[in-house]
Each structure stands twice: as structure tokens, then as C-alpha cells.
C-alpha positions as CSV (number, residue, x, y, z in Angstrom):
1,X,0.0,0.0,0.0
2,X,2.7,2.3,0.9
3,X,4.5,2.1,-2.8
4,X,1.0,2.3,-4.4
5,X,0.6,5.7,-2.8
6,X,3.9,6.9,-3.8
7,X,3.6,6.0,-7.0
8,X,0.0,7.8,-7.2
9,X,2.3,10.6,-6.2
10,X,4.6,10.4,-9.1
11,X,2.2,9.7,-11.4
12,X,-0.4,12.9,-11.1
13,X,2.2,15.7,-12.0
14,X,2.7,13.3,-15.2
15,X,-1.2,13.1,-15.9
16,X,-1.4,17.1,-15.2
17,X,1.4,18.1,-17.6
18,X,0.1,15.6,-20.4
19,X,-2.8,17.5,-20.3
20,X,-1.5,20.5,-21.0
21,X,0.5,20.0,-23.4
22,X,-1.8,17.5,-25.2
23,X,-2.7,19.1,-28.7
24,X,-6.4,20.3,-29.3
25,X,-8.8,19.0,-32.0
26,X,-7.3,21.9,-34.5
27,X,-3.9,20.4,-33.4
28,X,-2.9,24.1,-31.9
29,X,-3.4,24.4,-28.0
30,X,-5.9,27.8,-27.0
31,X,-6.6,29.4,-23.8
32,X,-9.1,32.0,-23.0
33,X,-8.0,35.5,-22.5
34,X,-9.0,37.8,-19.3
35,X,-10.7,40.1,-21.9
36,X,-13.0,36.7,-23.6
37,X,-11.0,36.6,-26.7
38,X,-9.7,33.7,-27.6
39,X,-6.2,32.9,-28.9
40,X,-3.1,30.6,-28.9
41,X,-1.6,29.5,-25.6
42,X,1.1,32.1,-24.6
43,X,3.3,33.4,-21.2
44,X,0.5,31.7,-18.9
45,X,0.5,28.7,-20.3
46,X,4.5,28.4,-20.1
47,X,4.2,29.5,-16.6
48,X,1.5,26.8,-15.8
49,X,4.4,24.3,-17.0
50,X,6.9,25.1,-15.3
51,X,5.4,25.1,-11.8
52,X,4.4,21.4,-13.1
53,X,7.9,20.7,-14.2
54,X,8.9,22.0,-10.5
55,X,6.6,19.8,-8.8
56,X,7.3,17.0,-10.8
57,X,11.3,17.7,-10.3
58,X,10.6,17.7,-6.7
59,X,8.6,14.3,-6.8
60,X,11.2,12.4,-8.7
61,X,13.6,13.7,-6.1
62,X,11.5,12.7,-3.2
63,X,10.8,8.7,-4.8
64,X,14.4,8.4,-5.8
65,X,14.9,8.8,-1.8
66,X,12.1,6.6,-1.4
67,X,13.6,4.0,-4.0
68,X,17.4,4.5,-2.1
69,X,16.0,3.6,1.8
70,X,13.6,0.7,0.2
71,X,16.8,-0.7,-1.6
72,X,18.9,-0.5,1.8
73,X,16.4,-2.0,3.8
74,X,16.3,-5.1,0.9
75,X,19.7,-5.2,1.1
76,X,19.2,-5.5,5.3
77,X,16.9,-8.1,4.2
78,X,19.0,-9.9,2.0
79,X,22.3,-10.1,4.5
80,X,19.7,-11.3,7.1
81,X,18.4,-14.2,5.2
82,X,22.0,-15.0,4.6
83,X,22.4,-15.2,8.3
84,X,19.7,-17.5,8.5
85,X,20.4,-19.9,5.8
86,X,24.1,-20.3,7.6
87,X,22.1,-20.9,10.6
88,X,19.4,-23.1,9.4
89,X,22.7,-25.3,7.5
90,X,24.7,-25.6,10.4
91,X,21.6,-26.7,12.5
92,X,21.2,-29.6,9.5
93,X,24.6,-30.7,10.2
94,X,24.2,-31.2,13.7
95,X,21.1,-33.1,13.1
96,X,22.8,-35.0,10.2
97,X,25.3,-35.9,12.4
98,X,23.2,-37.3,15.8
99,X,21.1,-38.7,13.0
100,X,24.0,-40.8,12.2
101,X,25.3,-41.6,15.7
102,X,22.0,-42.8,16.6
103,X,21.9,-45.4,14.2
104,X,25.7,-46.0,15.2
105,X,25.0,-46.2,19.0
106,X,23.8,-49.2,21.0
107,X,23.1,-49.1,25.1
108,X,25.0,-50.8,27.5
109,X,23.8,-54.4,29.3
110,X,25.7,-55.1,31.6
111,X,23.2,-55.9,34.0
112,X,25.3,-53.3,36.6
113,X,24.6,-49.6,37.7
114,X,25.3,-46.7,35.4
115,X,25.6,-43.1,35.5
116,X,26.8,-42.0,32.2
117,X,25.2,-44.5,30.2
118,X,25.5,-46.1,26.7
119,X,25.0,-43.5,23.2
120,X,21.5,-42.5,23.2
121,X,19.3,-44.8,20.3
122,X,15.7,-44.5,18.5
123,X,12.9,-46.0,20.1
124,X,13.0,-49.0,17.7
125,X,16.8,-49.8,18.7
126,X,16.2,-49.6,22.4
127,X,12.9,-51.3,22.2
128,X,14.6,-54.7,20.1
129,X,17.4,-54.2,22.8
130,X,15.1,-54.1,26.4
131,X,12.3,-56.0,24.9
132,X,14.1,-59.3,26.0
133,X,14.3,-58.4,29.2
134,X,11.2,-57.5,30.4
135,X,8.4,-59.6,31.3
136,X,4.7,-60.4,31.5
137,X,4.1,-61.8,34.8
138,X,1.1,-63.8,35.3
139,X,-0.7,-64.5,39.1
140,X,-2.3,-67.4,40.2
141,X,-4.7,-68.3,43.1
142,X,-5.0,-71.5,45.9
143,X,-6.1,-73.8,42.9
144,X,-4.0,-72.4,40.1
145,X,-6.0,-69.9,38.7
146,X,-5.3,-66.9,36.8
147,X,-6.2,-64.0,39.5
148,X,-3.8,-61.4,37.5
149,X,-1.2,-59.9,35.5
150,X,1.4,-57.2,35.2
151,X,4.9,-56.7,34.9
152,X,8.4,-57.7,35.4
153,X,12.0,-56.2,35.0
154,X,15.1,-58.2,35.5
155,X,17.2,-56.7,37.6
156,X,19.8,-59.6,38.1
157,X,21.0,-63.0,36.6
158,X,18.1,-64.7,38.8
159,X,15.6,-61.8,40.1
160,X,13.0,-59.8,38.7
161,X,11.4,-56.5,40.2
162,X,7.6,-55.5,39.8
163,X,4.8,-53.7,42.0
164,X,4.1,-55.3,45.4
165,X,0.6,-54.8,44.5
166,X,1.3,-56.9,41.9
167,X,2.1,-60.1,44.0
168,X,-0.5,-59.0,47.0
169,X,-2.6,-61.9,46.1
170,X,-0.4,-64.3,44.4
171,X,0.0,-68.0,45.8
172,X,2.1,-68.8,42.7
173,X,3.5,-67.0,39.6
174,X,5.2,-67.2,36.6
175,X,7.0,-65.2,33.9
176,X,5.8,-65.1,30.0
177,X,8.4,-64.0,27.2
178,X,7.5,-63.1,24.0
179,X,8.5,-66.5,22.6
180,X,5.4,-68.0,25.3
181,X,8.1,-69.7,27.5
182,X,7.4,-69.6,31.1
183,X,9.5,-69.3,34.0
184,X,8.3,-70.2,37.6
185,X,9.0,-67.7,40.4
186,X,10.2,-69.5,43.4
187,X,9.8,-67.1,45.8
188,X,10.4,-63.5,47.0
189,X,13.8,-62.4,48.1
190,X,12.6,-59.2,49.2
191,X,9.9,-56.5,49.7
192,X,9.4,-53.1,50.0
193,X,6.0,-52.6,50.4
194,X,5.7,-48.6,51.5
195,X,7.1,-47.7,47.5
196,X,5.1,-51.4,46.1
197,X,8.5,-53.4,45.2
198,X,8.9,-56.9,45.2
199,X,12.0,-58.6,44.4
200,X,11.2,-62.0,43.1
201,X,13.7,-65.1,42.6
202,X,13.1,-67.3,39.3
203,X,13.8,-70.6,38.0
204,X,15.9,-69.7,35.6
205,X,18.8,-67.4,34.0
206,X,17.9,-63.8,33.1
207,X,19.5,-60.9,31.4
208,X,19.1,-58.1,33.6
209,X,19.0,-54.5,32.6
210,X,21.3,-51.6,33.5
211,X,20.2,-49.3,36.3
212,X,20.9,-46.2,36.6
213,X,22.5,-44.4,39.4
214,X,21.4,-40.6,38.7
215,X,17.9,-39.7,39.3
216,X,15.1,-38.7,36.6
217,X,15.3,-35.3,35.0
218,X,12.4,-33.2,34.1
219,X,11.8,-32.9,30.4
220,X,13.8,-36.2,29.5
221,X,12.5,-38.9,26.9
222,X,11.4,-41.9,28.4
223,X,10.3,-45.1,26.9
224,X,8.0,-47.6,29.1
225,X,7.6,-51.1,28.4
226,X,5.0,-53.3,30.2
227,X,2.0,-55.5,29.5
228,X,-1.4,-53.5,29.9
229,X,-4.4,-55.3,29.5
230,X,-2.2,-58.7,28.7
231,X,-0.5,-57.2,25.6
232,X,2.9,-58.4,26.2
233,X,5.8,-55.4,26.0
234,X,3.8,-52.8,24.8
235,X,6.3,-49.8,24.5
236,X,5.2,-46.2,24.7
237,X,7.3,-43.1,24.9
238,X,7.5,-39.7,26.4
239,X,8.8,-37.2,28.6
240,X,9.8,-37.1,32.3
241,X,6.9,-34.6,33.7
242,X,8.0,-33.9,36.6
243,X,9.8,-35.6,40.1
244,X,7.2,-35.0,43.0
245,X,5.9,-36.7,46.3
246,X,2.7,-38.3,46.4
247,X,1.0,-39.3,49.9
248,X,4.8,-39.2,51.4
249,X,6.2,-41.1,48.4
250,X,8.6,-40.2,45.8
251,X,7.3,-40.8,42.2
252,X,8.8,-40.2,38.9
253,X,5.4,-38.2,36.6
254,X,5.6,-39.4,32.8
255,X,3.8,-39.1,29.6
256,X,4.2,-42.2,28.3
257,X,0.8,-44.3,28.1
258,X,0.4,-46.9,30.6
259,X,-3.0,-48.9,31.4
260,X,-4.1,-51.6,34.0
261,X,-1.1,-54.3,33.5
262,X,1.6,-52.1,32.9
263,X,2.8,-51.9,36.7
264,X,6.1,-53.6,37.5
265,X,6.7,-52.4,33.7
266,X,10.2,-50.8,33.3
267,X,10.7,-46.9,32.6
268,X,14.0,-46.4,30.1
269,X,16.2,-43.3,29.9
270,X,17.0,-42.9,26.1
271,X,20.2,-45.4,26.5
272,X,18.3,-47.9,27.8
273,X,19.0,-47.4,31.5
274,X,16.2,-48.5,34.3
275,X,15.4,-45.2,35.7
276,X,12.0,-46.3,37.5
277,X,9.2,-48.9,37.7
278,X,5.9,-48.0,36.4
279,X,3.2,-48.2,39.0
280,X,-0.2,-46.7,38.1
281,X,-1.6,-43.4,36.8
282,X,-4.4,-40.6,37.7
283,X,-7.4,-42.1,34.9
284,X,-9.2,-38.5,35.5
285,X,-6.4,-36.2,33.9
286,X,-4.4,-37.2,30.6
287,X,-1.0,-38.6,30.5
288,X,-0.8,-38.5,34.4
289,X,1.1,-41.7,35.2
290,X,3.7,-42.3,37.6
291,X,7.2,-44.7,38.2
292,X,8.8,-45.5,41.4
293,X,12.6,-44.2,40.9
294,X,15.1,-46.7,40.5
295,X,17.3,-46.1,43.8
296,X,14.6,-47.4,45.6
297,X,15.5,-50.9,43.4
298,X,19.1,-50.5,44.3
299,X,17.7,-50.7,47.8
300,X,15.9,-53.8,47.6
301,X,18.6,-55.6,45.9
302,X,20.8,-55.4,48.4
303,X,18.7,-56.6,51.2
304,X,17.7,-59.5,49.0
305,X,17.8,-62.7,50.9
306,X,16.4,-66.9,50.7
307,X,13.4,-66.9,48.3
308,X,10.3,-66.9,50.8
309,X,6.2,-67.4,49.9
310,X,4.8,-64.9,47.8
311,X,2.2,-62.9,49.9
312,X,-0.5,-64.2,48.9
313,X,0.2,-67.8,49.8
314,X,-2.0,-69.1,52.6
315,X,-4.1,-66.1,52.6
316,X,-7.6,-66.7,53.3
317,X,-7.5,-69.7,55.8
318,X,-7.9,-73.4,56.4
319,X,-10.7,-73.5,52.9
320,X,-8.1,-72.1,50.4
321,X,-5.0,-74.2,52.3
322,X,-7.1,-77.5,51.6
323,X,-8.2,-76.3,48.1
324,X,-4.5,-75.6,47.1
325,X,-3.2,-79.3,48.3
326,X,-5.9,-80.9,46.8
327,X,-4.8,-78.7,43.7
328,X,-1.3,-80.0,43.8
329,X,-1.4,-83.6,45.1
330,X,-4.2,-85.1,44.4
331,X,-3.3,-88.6,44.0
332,X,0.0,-90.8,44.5
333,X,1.3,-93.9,42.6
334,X,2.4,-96.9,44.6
335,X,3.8,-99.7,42.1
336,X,1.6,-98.7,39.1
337,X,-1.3,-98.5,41.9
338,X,-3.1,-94.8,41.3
339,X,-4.0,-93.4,45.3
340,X,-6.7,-90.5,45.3
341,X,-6.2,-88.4,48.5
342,X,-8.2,-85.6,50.0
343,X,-6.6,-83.0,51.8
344,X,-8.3,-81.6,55.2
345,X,-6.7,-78.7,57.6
346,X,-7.9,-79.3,61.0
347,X,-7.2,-76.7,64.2
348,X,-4.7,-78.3,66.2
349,X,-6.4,-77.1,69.7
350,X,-3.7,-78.3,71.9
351,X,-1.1,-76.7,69.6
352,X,2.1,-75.7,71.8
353,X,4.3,-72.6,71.0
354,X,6.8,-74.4,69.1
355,X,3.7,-76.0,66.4
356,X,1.6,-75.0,63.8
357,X,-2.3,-73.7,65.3
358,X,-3.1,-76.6,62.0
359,X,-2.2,-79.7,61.0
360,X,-3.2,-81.7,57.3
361,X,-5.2,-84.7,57.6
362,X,-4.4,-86.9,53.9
363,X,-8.1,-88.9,53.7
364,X,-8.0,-92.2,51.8
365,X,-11.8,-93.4,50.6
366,X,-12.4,-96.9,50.4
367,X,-11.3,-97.2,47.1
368,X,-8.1,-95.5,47.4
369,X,-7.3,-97.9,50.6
370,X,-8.0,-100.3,48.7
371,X,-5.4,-99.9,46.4
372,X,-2.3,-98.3,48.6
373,X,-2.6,-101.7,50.3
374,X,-2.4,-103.6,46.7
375,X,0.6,-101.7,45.7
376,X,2.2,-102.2,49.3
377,X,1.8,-106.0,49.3
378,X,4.3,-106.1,45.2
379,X,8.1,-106.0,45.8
380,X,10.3,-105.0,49.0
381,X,7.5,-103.8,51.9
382,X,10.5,-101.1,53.3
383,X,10.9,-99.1,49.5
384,X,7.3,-99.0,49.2
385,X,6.7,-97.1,52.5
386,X,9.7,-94.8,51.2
387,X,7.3,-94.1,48.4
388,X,4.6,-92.8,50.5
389,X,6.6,-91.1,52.6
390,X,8.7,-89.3,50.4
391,X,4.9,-88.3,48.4
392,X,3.5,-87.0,52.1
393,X,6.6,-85.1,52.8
394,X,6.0,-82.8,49.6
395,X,3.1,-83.1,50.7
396,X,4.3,-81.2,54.3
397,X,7.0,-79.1,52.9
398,X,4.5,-77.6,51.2
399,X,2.1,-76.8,53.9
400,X,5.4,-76.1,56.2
401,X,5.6,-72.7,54.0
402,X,2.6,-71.3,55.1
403,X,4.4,-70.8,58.7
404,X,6.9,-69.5,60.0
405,X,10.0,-71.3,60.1
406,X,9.8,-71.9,64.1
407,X,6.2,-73.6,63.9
408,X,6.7,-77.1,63.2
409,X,3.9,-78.9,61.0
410,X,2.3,-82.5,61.2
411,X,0.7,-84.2,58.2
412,X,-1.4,-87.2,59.3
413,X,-2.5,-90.3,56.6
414,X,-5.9,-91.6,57.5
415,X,-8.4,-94.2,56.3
416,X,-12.2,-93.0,56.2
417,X,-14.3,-95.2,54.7
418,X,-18.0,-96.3,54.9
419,X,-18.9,-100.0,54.9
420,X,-22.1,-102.0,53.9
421,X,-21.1,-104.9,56.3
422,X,-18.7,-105.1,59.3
423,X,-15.1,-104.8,58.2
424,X,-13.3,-107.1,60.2
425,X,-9.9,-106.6,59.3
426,X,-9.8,-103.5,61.2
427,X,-9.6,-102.8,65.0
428,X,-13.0,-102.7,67.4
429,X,-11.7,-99.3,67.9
430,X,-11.4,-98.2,64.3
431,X,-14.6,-99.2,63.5
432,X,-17.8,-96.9,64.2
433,X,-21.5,-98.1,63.6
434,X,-23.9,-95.8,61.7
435,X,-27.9,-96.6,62.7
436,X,-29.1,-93.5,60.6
437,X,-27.6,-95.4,57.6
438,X,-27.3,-98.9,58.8
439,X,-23.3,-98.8,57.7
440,X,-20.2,-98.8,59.2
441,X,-17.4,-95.9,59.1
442,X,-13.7,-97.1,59.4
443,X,-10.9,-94.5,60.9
444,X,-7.9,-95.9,60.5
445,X,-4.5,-93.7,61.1
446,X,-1.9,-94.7,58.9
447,X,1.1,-92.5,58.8
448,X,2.6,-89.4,60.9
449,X,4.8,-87.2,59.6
450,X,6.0,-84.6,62.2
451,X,8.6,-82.0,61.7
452,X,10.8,-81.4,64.5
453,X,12.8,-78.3,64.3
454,X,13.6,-76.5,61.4
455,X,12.8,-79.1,58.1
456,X,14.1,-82.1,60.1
457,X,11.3,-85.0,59.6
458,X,9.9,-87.9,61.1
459,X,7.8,-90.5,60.2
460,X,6.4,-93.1,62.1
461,X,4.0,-96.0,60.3
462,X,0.5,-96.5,62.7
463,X,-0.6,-99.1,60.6
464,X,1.0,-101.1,62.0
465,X,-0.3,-100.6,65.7
């Protein structure tokens, strides 16, 4: 707009004089006198010129000064978008050049602590590189079912870190790779249930990650890896929020999506160091989720110790004990000879200081009498009670891990069985008429297994008696 008007400017002097001195339809120019008369253009017109040719002189002068500061200020221009370009270039080299050590650069795994860290990678690297060792975990009940799942970092050669919410619940667990392979958990090592860690020990050989010794930064890219929902190693990215304390607990805020299954999940720097443990998130806000920072896993692993029952195991009374032996054991084999047992806990009312407040009573029906004693009576009488005893021993040890290791347990074998006629190969005493029914009910001990002191064992045959 502004060199339209100036060139309006120019142009109207120009217009004015053409005017003038444009020839008339007799081809001379006239003007009219003071006096009326009419004659040829003289001393007035030649005046009227000028004073154009003046003004006009004057405009040119005034746009070439116009034309002179718009041509420095383009030249300004000019050398500034020189600047830029030498800017915008060198930024392209940088980027060029990380571009090109990222692809170069791998993290370290050595399983240790680190507070420099391997050259940073792209999401896809790091995500082929960690993938491998994290984990879904999977939680099961008394009678081996599936109560939940979440997530699992390895932190050593033989332990793997999640939530202690997690585990709450869990009588048994297991780990699932991406291949489907399974790997039992054989216990927890240790426990830190005010920041919800749980250090659990595995059957197996793991390749741990590489935890980092500095704390979380704000603004730093983070990638997560977990399970949610059962979707094995999901990975997500995103940026470190912010480092804050929630209800007295330090917590690392993220971006990166997580959902229900992605605690005990592992949260990555961007060179693949452990910098936290996912653990949950705020569902009413957006891309509110939180990590427990990684120094509280350093913690744990040092007070890791002999792999003891994961929480939930035993939980819920004498009803879920029973229901998880008769999960476990439910039958034994004596010389091809297939035993069913029931499993019963019964309060042991007389219980001293030293024993368990319960004790397991092993039921065999008729039937299952029936056939110990067949598959007792074929080969060497002493290696066939080994094989009962050995059976009610896992039997025991199993039970024995539901207390501590001061309370000593008893197991106790038993006949019950209901007969239509008198069975006279049993004791008077054994033997227990039934008018309602018009049967007879047989309770005839077997064998006692007693622990006395820590996982020493006896067993003593009442069979016999």
C-alpha cells in the first residue's frame, strides 16, 4: 500500500502536464483571454508548465529517496536471510550428524549400575534391545487360577522387580516371554511394600538390565515397556513430567501411556538405563502416570535374601489351604497302583508354641485304601513305604511354607471309609456303627509325619499298631 501511494504521487504531476500539453482537436493548444478573446496558448501557459515541471522535479527527487531507503532495507533483508540460511545449515549438520550416531549407537547391558550410560538410540533400537528383558508376569490363586497380571523387570541373573501390588494376592507366579516360555517364580527375596517393590527369585537365567545411578530429569525422553491389559511389551514413549511426592512417596510423573497391566513395567532413559518402575496413573487427567525411581531398586537388591512365599500364599484360611493341596497332590502312585487323596486342615487345639495352630489330615476313601494296600503288598515292603513317605513329605513341605519357620507342621494319613457290612480286618476301635444309615465308618491312622525343628522330619507307620 505504501509504494501504491507513492507512485500515485509520481504519477499525477505526469497526468497534469500531459494534459496541458496535449494538442487540441485543430492540433494548436488555445486558452481564454481575461478580456474573452480567444487565442493561442502564450506566457501563462509556459508559466502553468513550469510550476508542473517544478513539482514534478521535486517528486522524482522525493521517490528516488524513497527507492534509495527501500533498496537499503532489501539489502538489510537480504544479509539477514544469509544469516539464516548459515544458521538453518549448520543446524542440518548437527542433526545430520546425531542422526547418524544414533543409528551408530547401541546401550550398555551389563546388568550393573550406570551413571553415564550407553549413546542415546531410536525408540526402535532400544525397544529390540530391552524387549528381551522384560516380562509379563502372570498370578495365580490356591487352585492355580489366573487372578492377574502385570509386569516384570530383570534386575539380576536370577531376580526380577515389579509392584508389590502386583504379587499381594499371588499363591504362585510365573513369567511369560514373547516367545510364550514360562519361567516359575520360586519365591520372593525381598519386599518393599511402603514404594510397592517386590523382588522375586526365578527358576531360571535372566538378562538383567542396567540401572541407573542418577535420578530422573524433568523434560527427559522416556520409553515404558510393560503388559497392559495382557498385551505383552507394549512400548510407549514420552517425557519425564516432573519428580514429586505423592501421599509421602517419591514418584517419577511421565507421559508415556500406561493402562491396567503395565505396573512392575520398566521406565528407560533414552540409553536404555532403568530409571524407574511403572506403578499406576491418575485415569481422570491425561497422560498423568507415575514410576517408582530406581534407587529405591538398588535398595531392595541389596537386602535380597532366601526366596520366601509370595504374599499371597495361605491367605484366606484353612478352605483355600485345603483347596491348594488338593490342587497339587491329588493322587500318589504306589507300584503302578493310582491313590486319590483328600486333603483336610484341621485346628490343632492343643497346639504348643513351638507348632503350627493346624495340622493336614491326607483322607483315603475306600477305594483308594484299597489300592495303597495292593501296591504295598508287590516287591520290598521297606521301599514302598519310602514311596509314601517321600509323596507325604512334599506333601508337608508344602504346607510347612505357610508358617513361620519356628512352627513345626504334622501331616497325618488316615483311612475314612463307609462300609455296607462289618469290616473285620480292622480294629474294634477303628470301627464306628452308623444306625441312621445302617453302615459302618472305618478311621484308621496310617502315617505321621511330624517336623521337628527347622525341616528335620519324622515318620512313624501307625498301621501297624
Amino acid at each position: 500500500m505504501r509504494r501504491r501511494t507513492r507512485l500515485s504521487a509520481f504519477l499525477a504531476p505526469l497526468l497534469a502536464l500531459a494534459l496541458l500539453l496535449a494538442p487540441s482537436a485543430g492540433g494548436v493548444a488555445v486558452a481564454q483571454t481575461p478580456s474573452g478573446q480567444y487565442g493561442t496558448a502564450g506566457t501563462g501557459a509556459n508559466e502553468s508548465v513550469a510550476d508542473l515541471l517544478k513539482d514534478l522535479n521535486a517528486s522524482l527527487k522525493s521517490e528516488n529517496e524513497t527507492l534509495s531507503n527501500l533498496n537499503k532495507m532489501l539489502q538489510a533483508e537480504v544479509e539477514a536471510l544469509k544469516q539464516e540460511n548459515a544458521l538453518l545449515r549448520k543446524q542440518l549438520e548437527i542433526a545430520v550428524a546425531r542422526l547418524l550416531e544414533l543409528e551408530g549407537g547401541s546401550g550398555s547391558d551389563s546388568g550393573s549400575s550406570s551413571s553415564s550410560g550407553s549413546p542415546a538410540g531410536n525408540v526402535e533400537q532400544l525397544a529390540n534391545r530391552l524387549r528381551p528383558r522384560v516380562f509379563m508376569i502372570e498370578v495365580f490363586g490356591p487352585q492355580g487360577t489366573l487372578v492377574s497380571s502385570g509386569s516384570a523387570v530383570a534386575v539380576t541373573k536370577t531376580d526380577v522387580v515389579t509392584n508389590y501390588h502386583v504379587i499381594d494376592e499371588a499363591w504362585s507366579a510365573e513369567l511369560v516371554t514373547e516367545s510364550g516360555q514360562r519361567i516359575p517364580v520360586e519365591g520372593m527375596t525381598a519386599y518393599d511394600e511402603a514404594n510397592d517393590l517386590a523382588l522375586l527369585r526365578v527358576n531360571g537365567t535372566l538378562e538383567p538390565v542396567t540401572l541407573r545411578n542418577t535420578a530422573a530429569r524433568v523434560g527427559e525422553e522416556v520409553v515404558a515397556i510393560g503388559s497392559p491389559l495382557g498385551l505383552l511389551n507394549t512400548v510407549s514413549t514420552g517425557i519425564v513430567s516432573a519428580v514429586r511426592t505423592l501421599g509421602g512417596q517419591e514418584m517419577i510423573q511421565i507421559t508415556a501411556p500406561t493402562w491396567h497391566g503395565s505396573s512392575g513395567g520398566g521406565l528407560f532413559d533414552k540409553q536404555g538405563n532403568l530409571i524407574g518402575i511403572t506403578s499406576g496413573g491418575m485415569r481422570e487427567g491425561q497422560n498423568l502416570n507415575f514410576a517408582i525411581p530406581v534407587k529405591f531398586v538398588q535398595q531392595l537388591i541389596q537386602r535380597a535374601g532366601s526366596p520366601q512365599p509370595l504374599p499371597g500364599f495361605g491367605r484366606g484360611g484353612a478352605a483355600e489351604l485345603a483347596a491348594f493341596l488338593n490342587e497339587l497332590f491329588p493322587e500318589m502312585i504306589v507300584n503302578g497302583e493310582t491313590v486319590p487323596v483328600q486333603y483336610f486342615i484341621m485346628p490343632n487345639e492343643n497346639a504348643r508354641p513351638w507348632e503350627a495352630p493346624e495340622y493336614i489330615v491326607a483322607v483315603l476313601d475306600t477305594e483308594a485304601h484299597y489300592n495303597l494296600a495292593k501296591g504295598m503288598v508287590v516287591g520290598d515292603l521297606r521301599a514302598n513305604e519310602e514311596i509314601v513317605e517321600f509323596y507325604m513329605w512334599v506333601v508337608a513341605s508344602s504346607f510347612n511354607a505357610f508358617y513361620p519357620p519356628e512352627q513345626d507342621v504334622t501331616l497325618l494319613l488316615v483311612h475314612v471309609g463307609e462300609y455296607p457290612n462289618y469290616p473285620t480286618t480292622f480294629s474294634p476301635n477303628e470301627v464306628e456303627y452308623d444306625p441312621k444309615t445302617g453302615t459302618y465308618w472305618v478311621f484308621k491312622p496310617i502315617l505321621s509325619v511330624h517336623e521337628h525343628g527347622n525341616e528335620n522330619w519324622h515318620f512313624e507307620w501307625l498301621i501297624y499298631n
